[in-house]
Steps between C-alpha positions, in 0.01 A plus 500: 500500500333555129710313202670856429652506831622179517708516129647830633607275797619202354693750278669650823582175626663390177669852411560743823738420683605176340860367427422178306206237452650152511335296271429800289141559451396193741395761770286699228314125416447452861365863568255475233402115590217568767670254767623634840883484503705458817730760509798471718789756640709458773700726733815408719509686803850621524381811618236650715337686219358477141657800249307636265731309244380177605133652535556501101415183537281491743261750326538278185344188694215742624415581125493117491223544768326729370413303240366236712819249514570283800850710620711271717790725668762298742692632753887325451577424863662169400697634174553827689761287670607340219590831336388582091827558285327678256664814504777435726864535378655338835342172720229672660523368880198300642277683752439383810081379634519753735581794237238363257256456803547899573488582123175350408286653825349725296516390157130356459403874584725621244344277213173617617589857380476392148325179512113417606634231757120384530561355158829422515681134594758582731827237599822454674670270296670349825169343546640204218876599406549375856351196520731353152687227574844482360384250230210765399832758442668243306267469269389873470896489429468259226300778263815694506846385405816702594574616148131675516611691839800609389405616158245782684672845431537600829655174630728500234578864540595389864783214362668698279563749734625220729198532755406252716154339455312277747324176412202605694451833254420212219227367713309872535336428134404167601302638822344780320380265241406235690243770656334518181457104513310565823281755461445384101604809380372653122687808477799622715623810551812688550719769388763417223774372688316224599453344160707195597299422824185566318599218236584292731151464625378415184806200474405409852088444403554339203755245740207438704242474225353825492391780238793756497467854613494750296750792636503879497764725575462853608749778422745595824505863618806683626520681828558793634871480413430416136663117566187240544310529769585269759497479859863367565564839364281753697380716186155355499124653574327285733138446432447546914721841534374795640314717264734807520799241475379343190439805329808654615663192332307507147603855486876417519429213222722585191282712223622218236272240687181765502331302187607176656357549844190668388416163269630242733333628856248706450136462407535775194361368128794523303345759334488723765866419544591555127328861537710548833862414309356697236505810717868447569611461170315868386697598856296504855706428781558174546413583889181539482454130281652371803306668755184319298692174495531528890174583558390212294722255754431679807083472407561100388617405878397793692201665389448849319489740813862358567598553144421837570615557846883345361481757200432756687764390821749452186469903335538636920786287545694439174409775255454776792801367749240447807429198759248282459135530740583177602852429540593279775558613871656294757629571874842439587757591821755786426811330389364250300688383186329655161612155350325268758163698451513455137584194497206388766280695303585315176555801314865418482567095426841410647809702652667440149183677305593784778841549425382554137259710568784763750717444201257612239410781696127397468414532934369875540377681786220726385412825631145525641537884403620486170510176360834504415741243532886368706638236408627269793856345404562325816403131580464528875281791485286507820187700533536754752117694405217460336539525127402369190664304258499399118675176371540473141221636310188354623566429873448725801484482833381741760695428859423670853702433775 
């Protein structure tokens, strides 16, 4: 990497992407100092699968890599259980081992979609969260007084409203921070509503006689549902769906988030995006900006033939009312509940998501003939042939009996 390439990096780091520098200009100092920074960012596990709102993130330690940084990313299976407050209006409930144990199977192969793993420092903070004594969290608790906790906007949000709040959501900055004592973190990432944890590793170093972090905080990205994307809300893009799925999603994404999306997950120079919001404003179709943006996904975790292959599945089955080549086929015996497929097939999540989805109107049988469409308004319908079916917009299924 020539010196040109690494200011127009630095400058991404600092600029793209980024919420707020805390100390302001520290990070720019230590960019431009020569020394290998240690460059931490951890992920709970509360789910099975990283969204490409918290691969925000994720691509922002990369560009940390790039530039030849030591990136330290740990796996929260200890504060996973725990549970982070951050952006949590009621007490968030404490997972159980096992859950977190199932969540995190595949999560190193996850990171390894953005990150070089070969030059990467991979934890489980569980490895030393669990072995604290109950002295060692009474003086982690001593950095923090009461006043501090309950002054954080959320947690105050939470007792005017007359909320209940646990004593064990005050110890989740403690953890987090204490896992920047341990693996003598330089810089720590996360997205804006951790600010307060993010401090509190820099409190927590300086309590144990080290240099204090400097943090970074990347901007958050809404889902498909325009609220933020989150996963205790089902609107997100997972960085592991199916190619045809995660286009099909990008293309349902909101045209006011088109600019957003296009600087915060894709690969574009934010020239190239200026030119593409550009064309909008003197009046293309904002359609076809979004077919680039979910090409640009679909290529970043697939590859380009399946960017293509999902554009071109998405104009047969969308924009000319077909089926897609390769919708999903399964067996079953005459008489068998449409519900109970569905639902084994995870294409429908829960009898209550059913119900909805009767009520809505949004189960179809589709004609082989003609493509077009019945809507099925009962909730014990049984399949008596072989047909095919559409749920919602994006989902089909192709039973034979």
């Amino acid at each position: 990497m020539n010196d040109t390439q690494k200011e127009e990096k630095i400058k991404e780091i600092l600029e793209r992407g980024t919420e707020d520098v805390f100390p302001k200009d520290q990070l720019e100092v230590q960019l431009r100092s020569g020394k290998v920074l240690r460059v931490k960012l951890g992920f709970d596990p509360t789910s099975s699968k990283i969204h490409i709102g918290r691969a925000i993130v994720l691509r922002k330690l990369k560009a940390f890599q790039d530039l030849g940084h030591q990136v330290v990313f740990i796996v929260g299976d200890f504060t996973a259980l725990i549970g982070d407050a951050s952006d949590k209006l009621d007490k968030r409930p404490m997972l159980t081992t096992d859950a977190v144990k199932e969540n995190l199977k595949t999560y190193k192969e996850q990171v390894g979609k953005i990150l070089d793993l070969s030059k990467a420092e991979f934890h489980h903070n569980n490895s030393w969260l669990s072995k604290l004594t109950f002295k060692d969290v009474a003086e982690l608790a001593e950095t923090f007084s009461v006043q501090q906790m309950i002054a954080r906007r959320n947690f105050s949000d939470r007792i005017e409203q007359g909320s209940e709040i646990s004593l064990r959501e005050f110890l989740y900055p403690l953890m987090q921070g204490f896992d920047s004592v341990e693996v003598k973190a330089d810089v720590e990432l996360g997205g804006f509503d951790q600010l307060f944890n993010l401090k509190a590793g820099r409190v927590i170093q300086k309590h144990y006689g080290m240099p204090e972090q400097t943090v970074l905080t990347t901007k958050m990205l809404e889902g498909t549902d325009g609220r933020k994307m989150s996963s205790s809300w089902g609107n997100v893009i997972a960085i592991t769906d199916e190619a045809n799925d995660m286009y099909g999603k990008i293309m349902a994404v909101n045209d006011s988030l088109l600019e957003k999306y296009l600087l915060l997950t894709t690969n574009l120079s934010e020239t190239e995006i200026a030119d593409l919001v550009q064309k909008i404003t003197e009046g293309e179709n904002p359609r076809n900006i979004k077919m680039r943006l979910a090409r640009e996904i679909v290529t970043l975790y697939h590859d380009e033939e399946a960017a293509q292959k999902a554009e071109q599945n998405f104009v047969d089955t969308f924009q000319k009312g077909g089926v897609p080549e390769d919708i999903k086929k399964v067996e079953v015996k005459k008489g068998t509940t449409l519900k109970d497929v569905l639902i084994e097939n995870e294409l429908v999540a829960s009898n209550t998501e059913w119900r909805r989805l009767v009520d809505e109107g949004a189960i179809k049988i589709i004609s082989q003939e003609d493509s077009s469409e019945e809507i099925i308004k009962e909730y014990s319908y049984s399949i008596e042939k072989s047909t095919t079916f559409k749920i919602g917009k994006r989902r089909f299924i192709s039973i034979s009996i």
